[in-house]
C-alpha positions as a printed Julia matrix, in Angstrom:
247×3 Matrix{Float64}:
   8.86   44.5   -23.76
   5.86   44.49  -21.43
   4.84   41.05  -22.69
   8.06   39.63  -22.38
   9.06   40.58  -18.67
   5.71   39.34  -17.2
   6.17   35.85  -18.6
   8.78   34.93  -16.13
   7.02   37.12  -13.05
   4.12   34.62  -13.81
   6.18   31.54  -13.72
   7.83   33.16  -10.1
   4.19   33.55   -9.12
   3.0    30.01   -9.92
   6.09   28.48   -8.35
   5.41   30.34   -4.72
   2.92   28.08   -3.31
   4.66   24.69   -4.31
   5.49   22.48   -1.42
   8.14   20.91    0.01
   7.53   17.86   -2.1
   7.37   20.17   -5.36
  10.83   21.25   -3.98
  12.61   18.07   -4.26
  10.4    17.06   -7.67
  12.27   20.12   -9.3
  15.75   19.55   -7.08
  17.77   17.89  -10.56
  17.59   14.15   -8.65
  18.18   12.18  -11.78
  16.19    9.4    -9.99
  12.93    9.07   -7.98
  13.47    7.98   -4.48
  11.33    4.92   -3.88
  12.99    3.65   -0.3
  10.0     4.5     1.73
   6.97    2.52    0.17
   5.03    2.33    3.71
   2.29    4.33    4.8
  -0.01    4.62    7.79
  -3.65    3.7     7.37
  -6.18    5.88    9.33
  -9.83    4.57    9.22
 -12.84    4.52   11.79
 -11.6     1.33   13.65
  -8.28    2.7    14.58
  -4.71    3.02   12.81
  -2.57    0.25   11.32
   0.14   -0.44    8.6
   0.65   -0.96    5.15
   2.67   -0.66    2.5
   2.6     0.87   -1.0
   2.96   -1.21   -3.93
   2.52   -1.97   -7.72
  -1.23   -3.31   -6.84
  -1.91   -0.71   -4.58
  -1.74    0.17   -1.4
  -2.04   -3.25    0.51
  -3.09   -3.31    4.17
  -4.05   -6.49    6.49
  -7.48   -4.46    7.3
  -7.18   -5.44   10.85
  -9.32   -2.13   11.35
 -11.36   -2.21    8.84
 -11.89   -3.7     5.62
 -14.18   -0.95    3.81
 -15.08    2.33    4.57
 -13.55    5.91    4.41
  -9.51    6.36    5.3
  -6.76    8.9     5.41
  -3.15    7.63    3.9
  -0.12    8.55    5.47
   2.61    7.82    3.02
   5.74    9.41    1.29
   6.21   10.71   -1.66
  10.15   10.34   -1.82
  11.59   11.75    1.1
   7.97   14.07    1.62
   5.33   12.92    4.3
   2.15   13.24    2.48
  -1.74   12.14    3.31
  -4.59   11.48    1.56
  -8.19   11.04    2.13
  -9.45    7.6     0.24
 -11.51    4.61    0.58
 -11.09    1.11    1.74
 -12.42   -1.48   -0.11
 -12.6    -5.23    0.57
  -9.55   -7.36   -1.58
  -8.64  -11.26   -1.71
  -8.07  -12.16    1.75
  -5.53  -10.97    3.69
  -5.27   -7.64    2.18
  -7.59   -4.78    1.83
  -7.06   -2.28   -0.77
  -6.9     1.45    0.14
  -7.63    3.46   -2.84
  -6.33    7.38   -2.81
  -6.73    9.46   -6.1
  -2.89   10.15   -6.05
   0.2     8.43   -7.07
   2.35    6.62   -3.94
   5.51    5.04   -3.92
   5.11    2.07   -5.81
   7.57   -0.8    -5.05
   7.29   -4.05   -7.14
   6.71   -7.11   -5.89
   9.61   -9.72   -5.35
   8.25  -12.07   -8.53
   9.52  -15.46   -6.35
   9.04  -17.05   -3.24
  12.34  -15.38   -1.0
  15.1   -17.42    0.16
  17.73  -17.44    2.61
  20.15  -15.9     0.65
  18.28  -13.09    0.03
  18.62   -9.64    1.85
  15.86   -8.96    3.92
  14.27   -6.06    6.36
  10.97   -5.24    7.6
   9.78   -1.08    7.61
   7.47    0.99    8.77
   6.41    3.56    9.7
   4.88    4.5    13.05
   3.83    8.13   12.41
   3.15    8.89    9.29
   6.59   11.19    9.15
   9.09    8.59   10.31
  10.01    5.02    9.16
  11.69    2.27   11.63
  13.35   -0.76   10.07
  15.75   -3.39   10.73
  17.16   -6.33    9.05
  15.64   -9.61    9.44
  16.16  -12.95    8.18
  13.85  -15.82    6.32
  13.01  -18.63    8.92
  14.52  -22.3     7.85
  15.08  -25.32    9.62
  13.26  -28.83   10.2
  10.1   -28.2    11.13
   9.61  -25.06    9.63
   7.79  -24.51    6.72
   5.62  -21.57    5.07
   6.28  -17.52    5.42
   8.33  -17.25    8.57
  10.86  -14.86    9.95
  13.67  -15.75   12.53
  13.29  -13.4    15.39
  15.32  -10.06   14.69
  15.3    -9.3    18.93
  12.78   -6.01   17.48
   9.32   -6.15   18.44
   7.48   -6.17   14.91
   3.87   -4.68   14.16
   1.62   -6.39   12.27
   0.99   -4.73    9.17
   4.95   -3.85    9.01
   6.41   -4.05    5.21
   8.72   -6.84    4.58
  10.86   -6.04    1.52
  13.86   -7.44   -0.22
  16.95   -5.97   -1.9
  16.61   -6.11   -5.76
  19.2    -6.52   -8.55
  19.43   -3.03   -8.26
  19.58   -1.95   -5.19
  15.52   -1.43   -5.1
  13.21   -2.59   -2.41
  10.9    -5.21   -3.82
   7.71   -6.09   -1.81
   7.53   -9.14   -0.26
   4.45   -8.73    2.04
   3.29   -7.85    5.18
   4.28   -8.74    8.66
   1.08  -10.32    9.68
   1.32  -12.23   13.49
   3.7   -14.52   15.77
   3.99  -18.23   16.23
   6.0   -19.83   18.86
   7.37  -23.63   18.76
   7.63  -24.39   22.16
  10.07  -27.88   21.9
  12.21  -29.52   19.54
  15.08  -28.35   16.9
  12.91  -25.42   15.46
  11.66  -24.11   19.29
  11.85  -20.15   19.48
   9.61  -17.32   18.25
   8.75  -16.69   14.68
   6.9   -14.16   12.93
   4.29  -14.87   10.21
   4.05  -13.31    6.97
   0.97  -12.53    4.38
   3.95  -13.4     1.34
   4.06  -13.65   -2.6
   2.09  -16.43   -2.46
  -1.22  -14.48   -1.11
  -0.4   -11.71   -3.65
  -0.66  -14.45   -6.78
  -3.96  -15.34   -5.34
  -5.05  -11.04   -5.24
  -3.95  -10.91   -9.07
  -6.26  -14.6    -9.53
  -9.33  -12.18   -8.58
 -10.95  -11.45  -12.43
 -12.21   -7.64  -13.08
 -13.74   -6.34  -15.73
 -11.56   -4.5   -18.57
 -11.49   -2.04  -19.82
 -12.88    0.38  -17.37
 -14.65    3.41  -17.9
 -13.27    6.27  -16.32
 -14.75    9.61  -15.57
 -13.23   12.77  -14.63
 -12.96   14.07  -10.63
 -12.49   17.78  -10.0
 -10.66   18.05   -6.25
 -10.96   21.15   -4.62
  -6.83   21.67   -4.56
  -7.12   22.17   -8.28
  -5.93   18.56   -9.4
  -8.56   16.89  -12.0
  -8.02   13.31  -12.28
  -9.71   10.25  -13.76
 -11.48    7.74  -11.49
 -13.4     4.51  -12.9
 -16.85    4.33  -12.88
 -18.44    1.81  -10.11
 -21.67    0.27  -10.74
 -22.92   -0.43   -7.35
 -25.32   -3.62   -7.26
 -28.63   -2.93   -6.19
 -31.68   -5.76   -5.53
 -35.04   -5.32   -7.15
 -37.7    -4.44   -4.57
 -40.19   -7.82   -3.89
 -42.96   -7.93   -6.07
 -46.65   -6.83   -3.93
 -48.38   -9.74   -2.48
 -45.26  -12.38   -2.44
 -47.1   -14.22   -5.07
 -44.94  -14.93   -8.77
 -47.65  -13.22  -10.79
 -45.86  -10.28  -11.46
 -44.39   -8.63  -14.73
 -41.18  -10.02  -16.75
């Protein structure tokens, strides 16, 4: 009888410390909320924006392109951060690698068109997201990733995303400067995008596969499994300068 009323005081016991993120994992949502894959990229330059995706969690690395980070993101409607590393990618985007899960939004699998229905997030905090609607720039004289004005300032680094089949957001990249045409039929303000097209050319970049992985023991208690890097490293000169040496 013992036996069988401490199972359930155990479970009670284990389930205390869960978070608020635990909370709405075990809330009986039949489906994962995904409508928040932005995050907010700490690193020793100084704080920008990116968004979290299929690949990864893509940033412009106008901070810094390697070197130690924290991740502000959201796992469904939870703020979360993690400490990771950022690591150099195919040019725009920098890759900021975490050793948990985000919000992982697909990537629009076409170049976007008018038609389509489009808005830009972000989030400024870490705990809040901004967004507003914005619309794909077309016209003579236009030509490339461009965005009409929307009348809202827009960061760089902000997420632009498009409405899916669905309902999902799909990624469609990252807000990444302005242009201005000063005269003629297209004049006005534009914003610039890093678009699909840049993210076909991250997914050209070869790697080796498989990968060995190896396990990492945090201290919160989560084990998970990280690949192996093999660092480069150059052979010391031989003494002397001179070719004589040992093959």
């Amino acid at each position: 009888m013992r036996r069988t009323v401490a199972a359930p005081l155990l479970a009670l016991t284990a389930l205390a410390p869960l978070s608020g993120c635990s909370a709405w994992f075990f809330s009986g949502e039949e489906r994962t909320d995904r409508s928040r894959p932005v995050v907010l990229l700490e690193t020793t330059g100084g704080v920008e924006l990116g968004a979290a995706t299929e690949f990864g969690v893509l940033a412009l690395g106008s901070t810094a392109k390697d070197g130690p980070c924290r991740v502000r993101y959201f796992l469904g409607p939870t703020p979360m951060v993690e400490a990771g590393v950022v690591r150099p990618a195919k040019a725009p985007f920098v890759l900021a690698e975490i050793d948990l899960k985000t919000q992982m939004a697909r990537a629009l699998d076409r170049s976007p068109s008018a038609a389509d229905d489009l808005w830009v997030m972000w989030t400024p905090d870490g705990q809040t997201v901004q967004q507003t609607a914005v619309e794909l720039a077309v016209g003579d004289g236009l030509a490339g990733d461009l965005l009409a004005d929307p009348g809202v300032e827009l960061p760089g680094g902000a997420t632009v995303l498009c409405r899916g089949p669905a309902g999902e957001a799909l990624f469609v990249g990252l807000v990444a400067g302005t242009a201005t045409v000063d005269a003629g039929p297209a004049e006005g303000r534009y914003y610039v995008f890093a678009g699909v097209d840049r993210v076909r050319e991250l997914l050209a970049v070869p790697h080796d596969f498989p990968v060995d992985m190896v396990p990492k023991y945090r201290n919160d208690g989560i084990s998970v499994m990280k690949p192996v890097r093999v660092e480069a490293e150059s052979a010391p000169p031989a003494a002397g300068g001179g070719g004589g040496g040992q093959r």
